[in-house]
C-alpha positions, 0 to 999 in steps of 0.5 A: 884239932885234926890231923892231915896226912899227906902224901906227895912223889918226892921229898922235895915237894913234900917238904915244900906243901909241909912248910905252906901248912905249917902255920895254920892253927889247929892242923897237926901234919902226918908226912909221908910219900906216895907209893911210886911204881919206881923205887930209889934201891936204897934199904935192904932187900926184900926175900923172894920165894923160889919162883916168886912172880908178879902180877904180870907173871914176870919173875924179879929181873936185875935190868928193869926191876928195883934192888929192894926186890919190892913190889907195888900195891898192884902186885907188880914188880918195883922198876928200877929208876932210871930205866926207859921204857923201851928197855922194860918193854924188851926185858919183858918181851924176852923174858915172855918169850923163855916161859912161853916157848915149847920144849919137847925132847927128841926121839929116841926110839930107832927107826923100824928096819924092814930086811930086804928080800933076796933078788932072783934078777941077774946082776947088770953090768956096772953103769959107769959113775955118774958126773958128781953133782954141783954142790948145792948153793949157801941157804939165804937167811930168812927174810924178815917177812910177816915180822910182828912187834914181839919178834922186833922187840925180841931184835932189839932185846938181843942186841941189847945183849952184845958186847958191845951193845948193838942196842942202847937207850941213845939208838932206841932215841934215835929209831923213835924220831925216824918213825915219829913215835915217843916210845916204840910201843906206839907202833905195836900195830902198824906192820909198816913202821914195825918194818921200818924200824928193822929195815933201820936196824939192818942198815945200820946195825950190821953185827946184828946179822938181819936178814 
């Protein structure tokens, strides 16, 4: 007599290798899942800590991570089911980006004044008033030039933030066939198909307001 432990990702193929082992003399069957790095949300959920972060830094995120609030035996943050990809990898860049920028806080100190000496010139005859001059022509918006994959995917995060959505699962699809890619992180390093994928998102994703 001993006993077998199995563990399988579903109950359903569990159940299936259970029922083929179930004859055989002398096996005594201990079932039990595997650890996946998805979680089903069911159960209650866990007690994060103030500032309670993960592996990868990253603090519990309601649009990518699981309700239990539990993490994997990597250290890492449960992932919601359902969630692709490409929505996980612009949830992260986002929150990356907010821990990563600089805060300073404005000056306050007031500028040195510097008293004028007293003139000894005779005062001039007024000069008749300039023309006034033409008001100065509307600031073009930044062209997207030197854009890298986390200023993209920043792109795309925020347009995941609108209402309505300018971004969704069916359009990251979408701009994943025109570049010939399964997923967007595959063109992390090609500056071409990075500008491609926002030359995309600027024709047809006007609301976007892209350069």
């Amino acid at each position: 007599m001993f006993d077998l432990t199995i563990k399988c990702g579903s109950i359903a193929e569990l159940s299936r290798i259970v029922s083929l082992l179930g004859g055989v003399s002398g096996v005594a069957l201990t079932a039990g899942t595997a650890d996946t790095d998805e979680d089903d949300d069911t159960g209650p959920a866990a007690t994060i800590q103030p500032g309670e972060v993960d592996a990868d830094g990253f603090q519990w995120n309601e649009q990518i991570h699981a309700g239990t609030k539990s993490k994997n035996g990597d250290g890492r943050w449960k992932k919601r089911k359902g969630v692709s990809k490409e929505t996980i990898a612009a949830v992260e860049a986002q929150m990356r980006a907010a821990t990563t920028a600089p805060t300073s806080a404005p000056s306050t100190a007031p500028a040195p004044t510097t008293a004028p000496a007293p003139s000894t010139a005779p005062v001039p005859s007024p000069a008749p008033a300039p023309a006034p001059a033409p008001a100065p022509a509307p600031t073009p918006a930044p062209v997207a030039t030197g854009l890298d994959f986390g200023g993209l995917m920043q792109i795309i995060s925020n347009g995941m933030t609108t209402n309505p959505p300018q971004v969704d699962d069916a359009m990251i699809a979408w701009l994943n066939g025109q570049v010939g890619v399964t997923q967007l992180p595959e063109i992390a390093t090609d500056p071409v198909k990075i500008k491609q994928v926002y030359d995309l998102l600027k024709a047809n994703r006007p609301a976007l307001n892209l350069a």
